[in-house]
Each structure stands twice: as C-alpha cells, then as structure tokens.
N, C-alpha and C positions, 0 to 999 in steps of 0.2 A: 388298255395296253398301248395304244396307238397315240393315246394322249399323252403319257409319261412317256414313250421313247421321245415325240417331239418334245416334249417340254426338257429333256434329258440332252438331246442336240441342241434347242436354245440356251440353254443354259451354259454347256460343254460350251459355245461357241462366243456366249459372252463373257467366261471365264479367261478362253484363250485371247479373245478381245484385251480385257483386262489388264492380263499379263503382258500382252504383247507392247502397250501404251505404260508397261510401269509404271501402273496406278494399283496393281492389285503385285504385291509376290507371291513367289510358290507356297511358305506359310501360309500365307491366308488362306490358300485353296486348301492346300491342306484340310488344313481347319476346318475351311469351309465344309469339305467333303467327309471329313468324320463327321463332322455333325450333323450331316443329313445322312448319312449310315444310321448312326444311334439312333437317330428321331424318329427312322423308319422302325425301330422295335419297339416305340412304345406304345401307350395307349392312344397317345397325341395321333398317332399315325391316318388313322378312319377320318377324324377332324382335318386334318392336312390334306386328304387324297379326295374328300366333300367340298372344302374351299378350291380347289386346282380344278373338280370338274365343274364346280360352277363357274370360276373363270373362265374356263376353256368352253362351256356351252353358252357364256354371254357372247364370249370373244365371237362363237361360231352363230350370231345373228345378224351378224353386217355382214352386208356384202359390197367390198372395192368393186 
C-alpha cells in the first residue's frame, strides 16, 4: 500500500509536471487515467503490481 500511494504521488506529480510544460494536455491524462483504471480490473493486474514491486524493491537497494 505504501508503495502504490508513492508511486501514485510520483506519478500525480509528473503528470502535473507534464501539463504544467504543455508537453502532455488534459486528453492525454485523461486517457492516461482511464486506462490505468481499466487495467487495474483485469487479469494483467497481479503481472503489473509484481513488475512495480520489483522495481520498487530494486530501487530500495541503493542507498544515496
């Protein structure tokens, strides 16, 4: 849970990044954001939340 709220705030914040530089419009987020709505109902879902926590558990081997 602690992994997906951050990953939920980076993202939130590179979205608004994004937008902010009118490289991304509200469309795309749009877009963007159904589509990760949907993808969380399907099967793909288990596969998506197992590549996010193995990212997030490599990311968490370094240490700055």
């Amino acid at each position: 849970m602690l992994v997906s709220t951050s990953a939920v705030l980076l993202l939130g914040l590179l979205i608004w990044f994004l937008l902010r530089i009118r490289y991304l419009r509200w469309a795309d987020a749009l877009i963007c954001g159904a589509f990760g709505f949907l993808l969380s109902r399907t099967v793909a879902a288990p596969f998506v939340q197992g590549l996010l926590d193995g990212v997030s558990g490599f990311l968490g081997l370094f240490r700055f």
